[in-house]
ZABA-585499 format. One line per field, with one value per atom (N, C-alpha, C, O): residue in three letters; x, z, y; residue number from 1; atom name. Coordinates in pm, 1 decimal. Each point is the difference from the previous one (the first is absolute). Example, Ala and Ser with C-alpha at 12.3 -4.5 7.8 and 13.67 -1.06 7.14 Angstrom:
REM ZABA-585499
rest <- (ALA,ALA,ALA,ALA,SER,SER,SER,SER)
X <- (1319.0,-89.0,90.0,103.6,-138.6,82.0,-77.0,50.9)
Z <- (780.0,0.0,0.0,66.5,-138.5,6.0,73.0,16.9)
Y <- (-569.0,119.0,120.0,-1.9,106.9,119.0,109.0,110.8)
nr <- (1,1,1,1,2,2,2,2)
atom <- (N,CA,C,O,N,CA,C,O)
END
This chain:
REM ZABA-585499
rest <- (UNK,UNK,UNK,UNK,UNK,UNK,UNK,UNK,UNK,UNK,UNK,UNK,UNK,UNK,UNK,UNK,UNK,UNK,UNK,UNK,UNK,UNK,UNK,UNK,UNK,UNK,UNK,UNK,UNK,UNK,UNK,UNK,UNK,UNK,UNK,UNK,UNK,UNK,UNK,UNK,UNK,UNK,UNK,UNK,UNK,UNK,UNK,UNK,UNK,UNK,UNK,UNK,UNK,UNK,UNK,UNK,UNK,UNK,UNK,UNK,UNK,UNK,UNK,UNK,UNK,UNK,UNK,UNK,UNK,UNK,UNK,UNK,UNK,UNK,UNK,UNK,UNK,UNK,UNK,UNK,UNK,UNK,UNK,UNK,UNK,UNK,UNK,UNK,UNK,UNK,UNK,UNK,UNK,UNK,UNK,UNK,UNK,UNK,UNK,UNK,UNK,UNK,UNK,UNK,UNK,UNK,UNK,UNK,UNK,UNK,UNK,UNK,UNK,UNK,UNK,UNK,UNK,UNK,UNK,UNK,UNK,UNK,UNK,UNK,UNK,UNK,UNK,UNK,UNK,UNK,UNK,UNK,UNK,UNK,UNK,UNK,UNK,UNK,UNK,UNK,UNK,UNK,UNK,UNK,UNK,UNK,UNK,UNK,UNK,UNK,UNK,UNK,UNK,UNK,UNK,UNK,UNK,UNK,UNK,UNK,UNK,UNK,UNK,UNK,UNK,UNK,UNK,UNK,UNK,UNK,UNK,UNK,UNK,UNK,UNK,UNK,UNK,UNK,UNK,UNK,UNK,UNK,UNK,UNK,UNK,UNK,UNK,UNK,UNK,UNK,UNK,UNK,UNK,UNK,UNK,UNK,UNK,UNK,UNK,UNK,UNK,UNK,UNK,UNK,UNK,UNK,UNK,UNK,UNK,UNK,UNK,UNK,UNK,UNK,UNK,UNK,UNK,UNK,UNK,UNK)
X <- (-28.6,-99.5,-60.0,-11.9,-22.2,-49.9,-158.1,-71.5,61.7,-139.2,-76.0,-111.8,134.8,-63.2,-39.8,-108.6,218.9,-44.0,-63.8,-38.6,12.5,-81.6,-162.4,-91.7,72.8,-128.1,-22.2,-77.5,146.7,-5.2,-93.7,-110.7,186.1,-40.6,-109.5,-63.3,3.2,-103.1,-90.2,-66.7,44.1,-64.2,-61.3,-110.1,170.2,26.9,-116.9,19.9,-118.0,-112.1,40.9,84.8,-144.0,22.3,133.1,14.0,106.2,94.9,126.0,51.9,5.7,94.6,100.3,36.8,-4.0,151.0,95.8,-12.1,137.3,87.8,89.0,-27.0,205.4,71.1,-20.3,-21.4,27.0,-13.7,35.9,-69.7,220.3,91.1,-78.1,-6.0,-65.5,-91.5,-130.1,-61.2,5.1,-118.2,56.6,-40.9,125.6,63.8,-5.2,-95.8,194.2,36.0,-157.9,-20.4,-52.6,-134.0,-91.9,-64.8,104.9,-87.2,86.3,-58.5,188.5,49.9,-55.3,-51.4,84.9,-10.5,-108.2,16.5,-128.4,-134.7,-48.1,-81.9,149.7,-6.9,123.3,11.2,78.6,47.0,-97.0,10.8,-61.5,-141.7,-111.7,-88.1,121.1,-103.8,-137.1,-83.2,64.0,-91.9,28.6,107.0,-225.2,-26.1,-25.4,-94.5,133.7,-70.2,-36.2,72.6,-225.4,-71.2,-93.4,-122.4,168.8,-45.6,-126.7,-51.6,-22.6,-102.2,-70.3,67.9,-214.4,-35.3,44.3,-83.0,193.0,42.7,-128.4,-54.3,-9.8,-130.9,-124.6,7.5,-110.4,-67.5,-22.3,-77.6,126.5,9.9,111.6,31.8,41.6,105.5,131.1,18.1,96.6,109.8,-9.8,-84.3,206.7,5.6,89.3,75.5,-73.5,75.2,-41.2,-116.7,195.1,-1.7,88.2,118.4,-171.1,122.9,18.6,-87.4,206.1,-3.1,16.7,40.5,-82.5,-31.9,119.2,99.3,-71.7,131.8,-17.8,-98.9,267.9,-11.3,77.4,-1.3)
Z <- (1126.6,102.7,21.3,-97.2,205.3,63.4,-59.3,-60.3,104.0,-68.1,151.1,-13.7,111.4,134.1,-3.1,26.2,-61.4,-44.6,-59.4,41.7,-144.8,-89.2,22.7,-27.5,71.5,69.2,73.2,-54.8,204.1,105.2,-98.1,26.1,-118.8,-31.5,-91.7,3.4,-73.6,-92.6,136.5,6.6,100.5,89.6,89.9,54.8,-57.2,118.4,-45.6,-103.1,178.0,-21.6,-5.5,78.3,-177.9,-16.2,-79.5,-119.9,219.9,-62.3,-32.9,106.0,-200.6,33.7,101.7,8.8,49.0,133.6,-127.1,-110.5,214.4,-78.6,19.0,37.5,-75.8,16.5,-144.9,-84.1,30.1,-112.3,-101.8,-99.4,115.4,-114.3,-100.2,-121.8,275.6,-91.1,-17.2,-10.2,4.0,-64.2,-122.9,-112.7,130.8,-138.9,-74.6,-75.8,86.3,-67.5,-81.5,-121.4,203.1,-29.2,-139.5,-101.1,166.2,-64.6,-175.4,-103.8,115.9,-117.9,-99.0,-108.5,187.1,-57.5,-105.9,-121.7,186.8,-67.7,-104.1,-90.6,123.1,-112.8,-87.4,-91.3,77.0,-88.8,-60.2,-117.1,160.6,-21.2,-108.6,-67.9,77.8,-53.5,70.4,-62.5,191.9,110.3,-8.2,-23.7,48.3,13.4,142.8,27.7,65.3,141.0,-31.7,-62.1,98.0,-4.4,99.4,8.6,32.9,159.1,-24.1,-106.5,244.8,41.2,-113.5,-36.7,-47.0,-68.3,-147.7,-87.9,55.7,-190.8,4.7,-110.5,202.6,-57.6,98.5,105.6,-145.2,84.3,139.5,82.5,-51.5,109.1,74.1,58.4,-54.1,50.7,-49.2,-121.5,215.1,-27.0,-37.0,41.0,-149.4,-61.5,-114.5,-10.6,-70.7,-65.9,-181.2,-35.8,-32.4,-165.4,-73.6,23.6,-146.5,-83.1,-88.2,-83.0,92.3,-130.3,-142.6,-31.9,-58.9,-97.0,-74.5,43.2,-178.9,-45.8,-90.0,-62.4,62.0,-132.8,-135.8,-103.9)
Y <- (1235.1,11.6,-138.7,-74.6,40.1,-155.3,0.4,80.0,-193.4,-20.8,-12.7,-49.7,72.5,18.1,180.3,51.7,6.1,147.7,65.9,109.2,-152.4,-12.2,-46.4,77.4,-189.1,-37.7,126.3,78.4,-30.9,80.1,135.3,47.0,-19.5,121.6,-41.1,105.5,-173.2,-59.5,-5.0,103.3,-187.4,-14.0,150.7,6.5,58.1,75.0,135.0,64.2,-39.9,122.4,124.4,42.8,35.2,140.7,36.8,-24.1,100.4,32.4,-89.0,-35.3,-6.3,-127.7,43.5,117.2,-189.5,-29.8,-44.4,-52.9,119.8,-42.4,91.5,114.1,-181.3,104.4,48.4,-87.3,265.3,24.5,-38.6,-20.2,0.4,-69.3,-121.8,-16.6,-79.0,-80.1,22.2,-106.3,185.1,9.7,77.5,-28.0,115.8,86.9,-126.3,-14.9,-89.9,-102.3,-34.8,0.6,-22.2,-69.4,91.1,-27.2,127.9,124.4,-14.4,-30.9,59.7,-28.2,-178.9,-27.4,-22.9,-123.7,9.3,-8.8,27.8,-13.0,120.5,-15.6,136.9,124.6,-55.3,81.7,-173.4,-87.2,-100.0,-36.3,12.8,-142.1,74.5,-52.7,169.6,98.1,43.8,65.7,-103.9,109.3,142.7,56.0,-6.3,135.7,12.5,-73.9,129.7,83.3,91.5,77.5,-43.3,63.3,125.9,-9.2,76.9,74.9,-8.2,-33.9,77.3,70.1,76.4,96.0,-114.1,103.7,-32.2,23.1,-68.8,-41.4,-106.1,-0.1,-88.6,-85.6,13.7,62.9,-120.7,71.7,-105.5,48.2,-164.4,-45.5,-7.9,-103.7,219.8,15.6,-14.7,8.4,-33.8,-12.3,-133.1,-79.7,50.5,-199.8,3.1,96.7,-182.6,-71.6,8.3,15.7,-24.8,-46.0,-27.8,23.8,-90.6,-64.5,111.4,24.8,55.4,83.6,-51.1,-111.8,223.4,-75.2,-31.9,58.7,-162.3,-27.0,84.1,38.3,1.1,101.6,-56.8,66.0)
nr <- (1,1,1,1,2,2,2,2,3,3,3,3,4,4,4,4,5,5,5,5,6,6,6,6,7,7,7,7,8,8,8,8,9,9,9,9,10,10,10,10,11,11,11,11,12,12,12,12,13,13,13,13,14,14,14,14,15,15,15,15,16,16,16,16,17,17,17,17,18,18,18,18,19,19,19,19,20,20,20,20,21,21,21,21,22,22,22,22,23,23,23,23,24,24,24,24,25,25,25,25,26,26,26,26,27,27,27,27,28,28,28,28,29,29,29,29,30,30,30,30,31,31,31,31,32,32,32,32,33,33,33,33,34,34,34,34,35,35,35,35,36,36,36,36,37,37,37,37,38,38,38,38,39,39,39,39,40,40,40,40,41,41,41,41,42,42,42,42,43,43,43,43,44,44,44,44,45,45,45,45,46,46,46,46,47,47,47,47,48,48,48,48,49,49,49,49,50,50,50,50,51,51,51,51,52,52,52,52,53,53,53,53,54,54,54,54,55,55,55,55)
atom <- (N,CA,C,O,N,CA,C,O,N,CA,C,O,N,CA,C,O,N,CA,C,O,N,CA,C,O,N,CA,C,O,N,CA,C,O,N,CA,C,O,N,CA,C,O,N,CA,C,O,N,CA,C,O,N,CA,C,O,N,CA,C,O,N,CA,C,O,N,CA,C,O,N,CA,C,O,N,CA,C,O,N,CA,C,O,N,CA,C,O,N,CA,C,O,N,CA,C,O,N,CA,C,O,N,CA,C,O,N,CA,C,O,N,CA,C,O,N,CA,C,O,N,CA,C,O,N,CA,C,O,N,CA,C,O,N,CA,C,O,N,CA,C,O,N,CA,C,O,N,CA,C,O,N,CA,C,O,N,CA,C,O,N,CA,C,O,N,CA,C,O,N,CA,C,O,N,CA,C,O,N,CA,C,O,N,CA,C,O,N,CA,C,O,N,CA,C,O,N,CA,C,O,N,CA,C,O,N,CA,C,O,N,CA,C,O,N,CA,C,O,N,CA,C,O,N,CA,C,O,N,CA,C,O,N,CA,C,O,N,CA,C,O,N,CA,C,O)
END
């Protein structure tokens, strides 16, 4: 994936753009990195992000 694509979707408000394949890509990458996505309601300011813990 380009690094113009990447910006696009880092930049870009609300829902990311993108063809799916790469945000899939993206989404994996970082739940490799050890991120957590987190919906709506698991915290109390909404939907977001965490480092899960090491085991």
């Amino acid at each position: 994936m380009s690094v113009p694509t990447l910006k696009r979707m880092e930049g870009a408000p609300g829902a990311v753009p993108g063809m799916t394949n790469n945000v899939a890509a993206v989404v994996r990458a970082l739940e490799a990195a050890g991120i957590a996505f987190l919906a709506d309601g698991e915290v109390a300011a909404g939907a977001g992000v965490s480092l899960r813990a090491k085991v």
